[in-house]
C-alpha positions as CSV (number, residue, x, y, z in Angstrom):
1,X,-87.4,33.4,61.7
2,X,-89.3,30.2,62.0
3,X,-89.8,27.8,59.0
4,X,-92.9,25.4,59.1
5,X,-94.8,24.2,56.3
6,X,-97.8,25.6,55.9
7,X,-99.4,22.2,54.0
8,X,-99.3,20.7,57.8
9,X,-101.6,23.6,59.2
10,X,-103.8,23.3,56.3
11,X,-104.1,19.4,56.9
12,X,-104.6,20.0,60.6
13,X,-107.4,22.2,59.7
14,X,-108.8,20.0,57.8
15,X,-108.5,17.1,60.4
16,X,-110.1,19.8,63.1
17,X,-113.0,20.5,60.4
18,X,-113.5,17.3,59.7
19,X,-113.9,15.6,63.1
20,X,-116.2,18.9,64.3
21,X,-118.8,18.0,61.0
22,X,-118.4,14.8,62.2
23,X,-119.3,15.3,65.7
24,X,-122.4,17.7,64.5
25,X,-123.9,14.7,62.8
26,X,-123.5,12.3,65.6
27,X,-124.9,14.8,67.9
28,X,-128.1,15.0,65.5
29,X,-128.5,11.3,65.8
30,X,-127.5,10.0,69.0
31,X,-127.6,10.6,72.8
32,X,-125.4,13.6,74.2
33,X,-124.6,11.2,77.1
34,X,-122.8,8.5,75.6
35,X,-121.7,10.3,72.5
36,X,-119.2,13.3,74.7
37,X,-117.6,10.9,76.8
38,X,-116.5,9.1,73.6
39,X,-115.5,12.7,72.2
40,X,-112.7,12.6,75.2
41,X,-111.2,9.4,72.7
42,X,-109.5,12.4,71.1
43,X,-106.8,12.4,73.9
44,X,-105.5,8.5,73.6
45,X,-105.6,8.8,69.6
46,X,-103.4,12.1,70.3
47,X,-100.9,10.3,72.6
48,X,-100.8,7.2,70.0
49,X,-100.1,9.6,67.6
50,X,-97.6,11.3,69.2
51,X,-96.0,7.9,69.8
52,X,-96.1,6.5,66.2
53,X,-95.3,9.9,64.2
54,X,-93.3,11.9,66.7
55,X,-91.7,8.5,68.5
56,X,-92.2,10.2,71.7
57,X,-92.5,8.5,75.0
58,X,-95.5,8.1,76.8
59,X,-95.1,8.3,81.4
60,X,-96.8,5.8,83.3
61,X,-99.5,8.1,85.1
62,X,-100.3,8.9,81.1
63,X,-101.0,5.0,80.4
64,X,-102.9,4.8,83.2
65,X,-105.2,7.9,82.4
66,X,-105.6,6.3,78.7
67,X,-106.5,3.4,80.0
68,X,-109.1,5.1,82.6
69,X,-110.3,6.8,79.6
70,X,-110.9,3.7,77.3
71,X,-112.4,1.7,80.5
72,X,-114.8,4.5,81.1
73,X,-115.9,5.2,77.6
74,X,-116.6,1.1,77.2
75,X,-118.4,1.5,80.2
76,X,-120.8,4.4,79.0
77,X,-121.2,2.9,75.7
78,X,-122.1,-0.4,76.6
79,X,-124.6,0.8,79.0
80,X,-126.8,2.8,76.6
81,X,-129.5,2.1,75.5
């Protein structure tokens, strides 16, 4: 049978819930065109994540695409208005 700990689900609930109130409000005040492409930020804070907690390694091609991701979301965010 597997064991988990059901206080991490509950946190990671809690994160989930959190960022999608979060993200409902920021909706309500700013421009859908910059404010998804920032949204995609979720993927490099889950690879840093996944680097400092779980001390996993991240490939080349995956530096590359946070990198694309960061570059592009500067981009969009600079240029609004």
């Amino acid at each position: 049978m597997l064991e988990y700990d059901i206080s991490y689900l509950i946190g990671g609930f809690a994160i989930y819930i959190s960022g999608a109130i979060s993200m409902i409000f920021a909706y309500r005040f700013g421009e859908l065109s910059v404010l998804q492409p920032i949204n995609s930020m979720s993927y490099v804070f889950a690879a840093f994540l996944a680097v400092f907690i779980l001390n996993e390694k991240i490939p080349t091609i995956s530096i590359v695409g946070i990198i694309l991701i960061v570059s592009g979301v500067i981009v969009i965010g600079t240029s609004s208005k």
